[in-house]
Phi, psi and omega in degrees: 000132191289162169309308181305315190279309195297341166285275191307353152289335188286317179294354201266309182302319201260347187268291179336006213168010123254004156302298206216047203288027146248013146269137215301132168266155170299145210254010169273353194260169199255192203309167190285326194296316177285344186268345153318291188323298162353284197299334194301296184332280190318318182277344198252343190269084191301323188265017166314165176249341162315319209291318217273272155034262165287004179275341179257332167288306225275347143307301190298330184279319196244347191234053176232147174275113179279026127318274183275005192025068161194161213315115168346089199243121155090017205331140193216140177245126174269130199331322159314338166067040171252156180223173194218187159275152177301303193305334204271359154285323186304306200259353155269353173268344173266018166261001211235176167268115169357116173064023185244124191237106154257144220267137173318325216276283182300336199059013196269177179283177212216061208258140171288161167270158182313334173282321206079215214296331175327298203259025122335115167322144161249170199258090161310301179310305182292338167310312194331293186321306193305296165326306180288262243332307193305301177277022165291143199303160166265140174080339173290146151260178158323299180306312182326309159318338208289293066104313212144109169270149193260125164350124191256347209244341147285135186266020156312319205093355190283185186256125154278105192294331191251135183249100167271119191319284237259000188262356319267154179224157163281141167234153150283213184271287199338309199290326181299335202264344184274287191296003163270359195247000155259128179307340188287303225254314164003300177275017162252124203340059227228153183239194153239128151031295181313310190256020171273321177273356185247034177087350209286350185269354205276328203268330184288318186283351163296330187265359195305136174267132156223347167283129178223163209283135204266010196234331181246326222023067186244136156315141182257124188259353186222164182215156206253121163319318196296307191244024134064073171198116190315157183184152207278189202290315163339287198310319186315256189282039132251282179292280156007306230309335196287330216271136156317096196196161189236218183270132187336304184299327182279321193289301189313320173286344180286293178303326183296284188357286225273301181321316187274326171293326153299324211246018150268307170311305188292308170330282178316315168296331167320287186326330187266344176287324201273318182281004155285298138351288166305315173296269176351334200260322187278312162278273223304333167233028159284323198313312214279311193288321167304307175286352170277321184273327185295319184313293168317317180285315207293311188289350176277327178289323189286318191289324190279352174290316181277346099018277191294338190281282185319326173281277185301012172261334164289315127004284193286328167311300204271352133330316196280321180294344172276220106111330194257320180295323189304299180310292145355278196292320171299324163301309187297276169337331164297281214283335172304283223290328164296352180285296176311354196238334173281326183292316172291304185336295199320304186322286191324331217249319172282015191248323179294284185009282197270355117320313217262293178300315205262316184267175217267196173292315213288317187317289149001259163297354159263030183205003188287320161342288193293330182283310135334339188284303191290271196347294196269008167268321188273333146004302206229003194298144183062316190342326156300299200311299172324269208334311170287348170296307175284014154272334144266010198281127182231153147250117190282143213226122194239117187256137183282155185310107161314312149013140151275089187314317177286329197273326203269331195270339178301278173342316195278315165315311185106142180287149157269151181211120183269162173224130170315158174222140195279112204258141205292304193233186194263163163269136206300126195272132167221124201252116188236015177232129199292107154274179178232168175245018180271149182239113159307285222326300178321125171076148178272346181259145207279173079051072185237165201281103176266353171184152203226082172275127197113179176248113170301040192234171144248105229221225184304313137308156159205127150068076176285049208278005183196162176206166188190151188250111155350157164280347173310327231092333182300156172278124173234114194241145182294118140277090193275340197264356192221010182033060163211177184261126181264130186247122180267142157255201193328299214272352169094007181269143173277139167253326164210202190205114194229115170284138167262152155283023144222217181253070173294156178232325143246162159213150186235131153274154191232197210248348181271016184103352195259139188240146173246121201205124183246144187122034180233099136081217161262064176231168160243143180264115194251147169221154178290167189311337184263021159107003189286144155272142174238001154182186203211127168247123178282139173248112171306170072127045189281163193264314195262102197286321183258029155275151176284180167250126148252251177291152209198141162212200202202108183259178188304000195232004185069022191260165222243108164270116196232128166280165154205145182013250167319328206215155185248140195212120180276142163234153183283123212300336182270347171120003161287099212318118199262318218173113186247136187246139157102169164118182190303345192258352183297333176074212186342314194273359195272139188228156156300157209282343200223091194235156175224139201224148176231026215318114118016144163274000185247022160051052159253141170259115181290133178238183171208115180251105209280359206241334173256019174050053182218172187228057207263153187253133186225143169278184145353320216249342201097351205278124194285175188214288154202197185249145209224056194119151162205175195301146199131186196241323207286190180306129186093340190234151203221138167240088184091039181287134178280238198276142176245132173227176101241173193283201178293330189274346203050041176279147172245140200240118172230157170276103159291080174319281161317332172282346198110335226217136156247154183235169172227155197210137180298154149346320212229356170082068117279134193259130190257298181197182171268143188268327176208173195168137189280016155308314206253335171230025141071023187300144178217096148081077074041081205244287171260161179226150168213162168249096207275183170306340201283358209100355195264149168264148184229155195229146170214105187283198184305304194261317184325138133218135049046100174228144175268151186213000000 
């Protein structure tokens, strides 16, 4: 890369990360402290050829408001340290709920200050930029320039010798010699031209101060420990005069200490992101080359299998046809000697005739001997021979392979088979489903009941078929009989309510606050932390048109496990169907009609089967692993099992309805014990389960929830 492009990627990159330092940058580029250095240069030096250049991506790119997509007005930065125009928060905050803001970019919440957006940090720095951009001469090219930059604050026309910090201006001598002569300016910075161009000037313009006190409009000079807010020499003895506070200078050197010592963790974690990367980059494109050559064998096995098939199949044709010639020349010799044993019948039988008719007594009897003889010769001629003859007569026949021809031809092909791949570093953990760190498992000790919300009527709850534990903590259970979602908190007190337009039957929570809710056709419902819907995901291609979405989870990677009736569906976090489990064509895998579903930390898929009293485990891939439970009350077997979860150990944990009881089952479907039951804990039909931060496991029957500790 020539000098020039590689300085202006540096600069593009260093104004990006101080606009916006959470957004991601090129991992090709060098650390943020040179590109500062870079950038100073690169932007204050007009007779670079370079400069114009970059001066015009770095408007369109860092200093546009991504709302209004136009030039920054009041830019105010929001704790996420993303920034906007003032107005244009004043006016996504009157489309929000009083005092609630999510930032465009991040979506994260926003809490206001008592003023609202008024009282927002302003993005001083993108003023800074703006400035310089702004006082580059307009309409100039670099040659034009090389000559003299021309005076900005006179119309002589003259060439500027001078750069003033603080207003900023071009000056020419006169002009610079006017501004030393107004009390307003008189104390203001000015360098010279040389040494604007040749960087030695990078540091005044680094320190140029713009931020000032939005109440004096004073420069702010001080910064008040007490309300941890920068503030001018005015604030100082008024509001301010009780307060701690030092110098700008001092705090900002204090506070840099503790910034740069943070901003070493992150470099090093960056460092561990790009090299994370590099490996994934590094396996992606071993895969392509890898699935090419596996493709070649699989097509080299297959040609030499149909290969070895054309030959014994040619091999057994021409068995058969010899065998058939053999067979043939024996019919033919069959069919001669019976021509011959009929023509003598024939004789025999018109020569008795024409005796019988014809002839006198004495004729008769002077041939009855001979005739009788013959009669009971041709009568009985041969008859051992057929029968031994007809003892070699065969039919040829091809008996088919007892074999599963497809399953034997598989074998001959050969297994796809995974291996771990050993990768030099780990990947950056991403969790996009609410987990727990309680292990059921643990301990020898039972279960007991602390407290019990709702009624054993029908009251405030109905039909309670599912729960989730918020990323808050909140409690969330499907009201399948009154249609809506009951949001609870920590403590089991009620907070709201959110009505819906159908019967929900599960909900999954996710960690950004997103709620996912099923009992709608084949839709999933996604709704926000305040219960709004924010969009509807359709599940394509279910067999069964008048089932519904039942159980729904969320594995570590965000992609979405949803039942309809027989079959299960991985969907892809935007709702593009990944991977279908179950239905008529599945075999081994075919479910009842009522499935509840769980995902693993290692994003193995769980089903809970309500209608064969079973449990099956699937990896990732779809691939079954094994079966779990069968119909019965004793240990290990289930009647009418609901909602499935599991814990930290990923141990499973289900509600057995009909027995009465939730159970626990290993990792591996080994039934380790029952956890509650209605002898010792007073359980009736058992419908959801969630596992909250604090350790309670909480259970929910029709009207009831229940939580155990």
């Amino acid at each position: 890369m020539c000098p020039s492009k590689n300085l202006k990627r540096m600069t593009l990159t260093a104004l990006n990360f101080l606009q916006n330092p959470s957004r991601p940058v090129e991992r090709s580029t060098v650390n943020v402290t040179r590109c500062q250095q870079v950038w100073f240069r690169c932007v204050i030096l007009p007779g670079e050829k370079m400069a114009s250049n970059a001066i015009s991506d770095i408007t369109d790119e860092f200093l546009v408001c991504q709302v209004c997509l136009e030039d920054f007005r009041q830019p105010k930065v929001l704790p996420c340290l993303h920034t906007f125009c003032k107005p244009c928060l004043d006016r996504l905050l009157a489309t929000e709920p009083v005092g609630k803001l999510d930032c465009p970019t991040c979506r994260q919440d926003v809490p206001l200050p008592e003023n609202g957006v008024q009282g927002l940090k302003s993005n001083f720095l993108v003023g800074k930029l703006r400035d310089i951009l702004q006082q580059q001469p307009k309409g100039e090219t670099s040659e034009a320039r090389e000559d003299g930059v021309p005076c900005t604050v006179c119309e002589a026309g003259n060439s500027a010798q001078f750069y003033c910090v603080e207003c900023p201006d071009y000056l020419c001598q006169t002009c610079k010699d006017m501004h030393r002569r107004f009390k307003v300016s008189k104390d203001h910075k000015t360098v010279t031209i040389q040494d604007l161009q040749s960087g030695q000037a990078a540091a005044e313009l680094r320190g140029r101060e713009t931020s000032k006190c939005e109440d004096h409009q004073e420069l702010n000079k001080f910064y008040c420990d007490t309300c941890h807010r920068v503030i001018c020499l005015h604030c100082v003895v008024t509001a301010h005069k009780d307060h701690q506070y030092v110098e700008i200078e001092k705090a900002a050197e204090r506070e840099g200490a503790k910034i740069k010592e943070k901003q070493a963790t992150v470099k090093n974690t960056a460092d561990l992101h790009e090299k994370w990367i590099q490996d994934l980059q590094s396996v992606k494109d071993e895969w392509s080359s890898q699935v090419q050559r596996s493709e070649e064998q699989i097509r080299k096995q297959v040609k030499s299998i149909i290969g070895a098939a054309k030959k014994v199949g040619n091999d057994r044709i021409a068995q058969l046809r010899a065998m058939n010639a053999a067979r043939e020349k024996q019919m033919e010799a069959a069919m001669e000697a019976a021509e011959m044993d009929l023509a003598s019948a024939k004789s025999c039988v018109q020569f008795t005739d024409n005796v019988l008719e014809y002839g006198s007594p004495a004729e008769l009897m002077s041939v009855a001997g001979e005739l009788t003889e013959r009669l009971d010769q041709t009568a009985d001629e041969k008859k051992a021979d057929k029968a031994e003859m007809t003892k070699d007569f065969v039919n040829l026949t091809v008996e088919p392979s007892t074999y599963n021809v497809e399953q034997e031809v598989s074998k001959l092909v050969g297994e796809i088979t995974k291996t771990a791949i050993q990768m030099l570093s780990s990947p950056p953990t991403l969790t996009t489903q609410v987990r727990h760190n309680m292990a059921i498992g643990k301990g020898d000790g039972g279960l007991k009941r602390i407290k019990v919300v709702g009624e054993n009527r029908f009251g405030q709850f109905q039909g309670l078929t599912s729960l989730a534990v918020t990323a808050e903590g909140d409690i969330v259970a499907t009201g399948h009989g009154n249609s809506r979602l009951q949001f609870l908190g920590k403590d089991g007190s009620f907070k709201k309510k959110v009505n819906l337009r159908f019967k929900p039957l599960s909900v999954a929570a996710l960690t950004n606050g997103e709620l996912l809710v099923t009992g709608d056709g084949h839709r999933i419902h996604v709704l926000d932390k305040q219960g709004r819907e924010s969009r509807v995901i359709q599940v394509p291609g279910a067999e069964e048109t008048g089932r519904t979405t039942r159980g729904v989870a969320v594995d570590g990677l965000g992609r979405i496990i949803v039942t309809i009736g027989r079959q299960v569906f991985k969907l892809s976090p935007g709702g593009d169907v990944m991977m279908r489990i179950g239905g008529e064509d599945q075999g081994q895998q075919y479910f009842g009609s009522s499935l509840r579903v769980a995902v693993n930390s290692r994003n193995q898929i769980i089903v809970s089967d309500w209608c064969n009293n079973k449990m099956m485990m699937f990896d990732s891939s779809g691939r079954h692993l094994f079966t779990c439970g069968s119909l019965g009350s004793g240990p290990g077997q289930l009647c009418s099992p609901q909602c499935v979860i599991t814990d930290s150990e990923d141990d499973i944990i289900v509600s057995d309805c009909n027995n009465n009881r939730v159970s626990l089952f290993s990792r591996d479907g080994t039934f380790i014990r029952h956890v509650l039951t209605k002898s010792e804990h007073s359980l009736c039909c058992p419908m959801g389960l969630a596992v909250s931060y604090d350790g309670h496991l909480i259970v929910s029957d029709y009207n009831t929830i229940t939580f155990f500790m």
